[in-house]
C-alpha positions as CSV (number, residue, x, y, z in Angstrom):
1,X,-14.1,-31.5,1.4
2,X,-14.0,-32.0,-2.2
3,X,-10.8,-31.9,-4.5
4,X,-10.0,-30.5,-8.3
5,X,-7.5,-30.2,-10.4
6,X,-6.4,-27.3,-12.1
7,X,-4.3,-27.4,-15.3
8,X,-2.4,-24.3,-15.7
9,X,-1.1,-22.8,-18.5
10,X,2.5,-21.6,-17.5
11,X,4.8,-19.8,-19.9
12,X,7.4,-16.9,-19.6
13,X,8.3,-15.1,-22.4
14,X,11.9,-14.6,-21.0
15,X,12.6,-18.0,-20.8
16,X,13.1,-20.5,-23.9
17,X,11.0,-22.8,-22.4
18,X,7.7,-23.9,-24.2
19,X,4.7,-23.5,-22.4
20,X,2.8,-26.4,-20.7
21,X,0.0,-27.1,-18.4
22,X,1.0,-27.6,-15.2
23,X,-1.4,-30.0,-12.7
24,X,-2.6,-28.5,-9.1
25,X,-4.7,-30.7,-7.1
26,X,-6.7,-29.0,-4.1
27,X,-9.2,-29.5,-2.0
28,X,-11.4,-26.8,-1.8
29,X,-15.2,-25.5,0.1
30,X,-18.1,-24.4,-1.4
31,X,-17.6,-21.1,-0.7
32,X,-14.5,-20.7,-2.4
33,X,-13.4,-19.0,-5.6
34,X,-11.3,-20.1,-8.7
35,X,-8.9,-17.0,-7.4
36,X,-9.1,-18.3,-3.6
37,X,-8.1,-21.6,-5.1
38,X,-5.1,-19.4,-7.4
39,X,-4.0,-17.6,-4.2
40,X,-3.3,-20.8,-1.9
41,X,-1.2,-22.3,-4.9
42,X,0.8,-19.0,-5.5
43,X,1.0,-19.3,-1.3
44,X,1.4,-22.9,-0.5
45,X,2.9,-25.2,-3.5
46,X,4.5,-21.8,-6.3
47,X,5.3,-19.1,-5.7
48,X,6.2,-18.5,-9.1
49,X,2.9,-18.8,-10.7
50,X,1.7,-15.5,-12.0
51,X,-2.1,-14.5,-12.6
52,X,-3.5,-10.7,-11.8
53,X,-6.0,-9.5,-9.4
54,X,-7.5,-6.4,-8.2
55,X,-10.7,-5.4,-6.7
56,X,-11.8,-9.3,-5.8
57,X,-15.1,-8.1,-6.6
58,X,-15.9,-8.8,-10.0
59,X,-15.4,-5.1,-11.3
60,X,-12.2,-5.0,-12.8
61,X,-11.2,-7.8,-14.5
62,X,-8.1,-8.3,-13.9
63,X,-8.5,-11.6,-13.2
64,X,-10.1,-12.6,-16.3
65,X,-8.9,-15.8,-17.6
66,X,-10.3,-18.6,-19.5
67,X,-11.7,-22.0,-17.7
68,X,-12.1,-25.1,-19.8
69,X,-12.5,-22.2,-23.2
70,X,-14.6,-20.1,-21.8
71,X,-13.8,-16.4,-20.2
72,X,-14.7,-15.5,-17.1
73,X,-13.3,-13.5,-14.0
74,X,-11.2,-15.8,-11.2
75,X,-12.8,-13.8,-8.3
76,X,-16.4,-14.3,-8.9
77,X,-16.5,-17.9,-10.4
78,X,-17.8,-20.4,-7.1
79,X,-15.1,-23.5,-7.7
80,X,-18.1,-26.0,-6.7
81,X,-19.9,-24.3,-9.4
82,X,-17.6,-25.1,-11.7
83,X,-16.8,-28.7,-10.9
84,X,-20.7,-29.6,-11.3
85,X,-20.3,-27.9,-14.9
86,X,-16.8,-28.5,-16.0
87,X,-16.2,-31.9,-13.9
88,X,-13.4,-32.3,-11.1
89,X,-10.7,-30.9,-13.5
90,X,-10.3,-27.8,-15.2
91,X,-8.0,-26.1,-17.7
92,X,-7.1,-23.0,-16.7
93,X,-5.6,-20.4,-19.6
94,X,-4.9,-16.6,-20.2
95,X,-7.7,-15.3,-21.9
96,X,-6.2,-13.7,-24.6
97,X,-3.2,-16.3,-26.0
98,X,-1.5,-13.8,-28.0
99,X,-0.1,-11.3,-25.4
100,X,1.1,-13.9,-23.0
101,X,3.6,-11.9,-20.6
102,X,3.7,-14.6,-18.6
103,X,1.3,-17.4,-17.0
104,X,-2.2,-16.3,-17.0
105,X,-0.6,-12.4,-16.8
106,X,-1.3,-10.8,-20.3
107,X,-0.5,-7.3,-21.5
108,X,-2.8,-4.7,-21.2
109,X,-5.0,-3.5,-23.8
110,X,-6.8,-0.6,-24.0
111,X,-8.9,-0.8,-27.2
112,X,-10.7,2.7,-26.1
113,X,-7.6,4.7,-25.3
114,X,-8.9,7.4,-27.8
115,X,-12.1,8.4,-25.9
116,X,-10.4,8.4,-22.5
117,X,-10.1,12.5,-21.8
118,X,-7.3,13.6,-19.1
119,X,-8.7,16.6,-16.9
120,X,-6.0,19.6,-17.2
C-alpha cells in the first residue's frame, strides 16, 4: 500500500479561530478516491471535518473542491492518480475561498436561479 498526505483547509466561521491546514496521512489503494480517502478521515481520525457529498458519481458536484489549486470533484479524482501528478502530498481547499461555511463546505450558489421555472 502506498501513503499521502492530505493538507486540509479547516475553518468555521462560528469559531474565532483562524483557519489552518491540517495534516492527514493515509495509506490508500489504487482504486480509491480523494472522497474515499475524505470519508475514512471523517470516520477514523475527525469526525469533525466537514466536506459535502451527494451522488458519488461525478454528477453533482457537491464535492467539488480544489487539490493542489486546481478544481475538481472528490468522488471521481483516482488518489494514485493524483499522487503521480501532484506528488505524495496534496493541499486540499474549498473551491470557492470566499463563502467558506465551514471546512471544504461552502454556501450554495445558484448563479442561474432566474431561468429555473417551478411547475404550478
Amino acid at each position: 500500500m502506498n501513503t499521502i498526505t492530505l493538507n486540509i483547509y479547516r475553518f468555521n466561521k462560528e469559531t474565532v479561530s483562524p483557519s489552518i491546514l491540517q495534516p492527514f496521512t493515509l495509506s490508500y489503494n489504487n482504486e480509491e478516491t480523494l472522497l474515499d480517502l475524505l470519508m475514512r478521515i471523517l470516520y477514523e481520525f475527525d469526525s469533525t471535518l466537514a466536506f459535502d457529498k451527494n451522488c458519488r458519481i461525478g454528477l453533482c458536484g457537491s464535492c467539488r473542491l480544489k487539490v493542489n489549486g486546481k478544481v475538481m470533484s472528490a468522488c471521481s479524482e483516482n488518489v494514485a492518480k493524483l499522487a503521480t501528478e501532484f506528488g505524495n502530498e496534496l493541499e486540499i481547499t474549498p473551491y470557492n475561498c470566499t463563502k467558506v461555511v465551514r471546512d471544504l463546505i461552502v454556501e450554495p450558489q445558484f448563479e442561474n436561479c432566474s431561468e429555473i421555472k417551478v411547475k404550478k
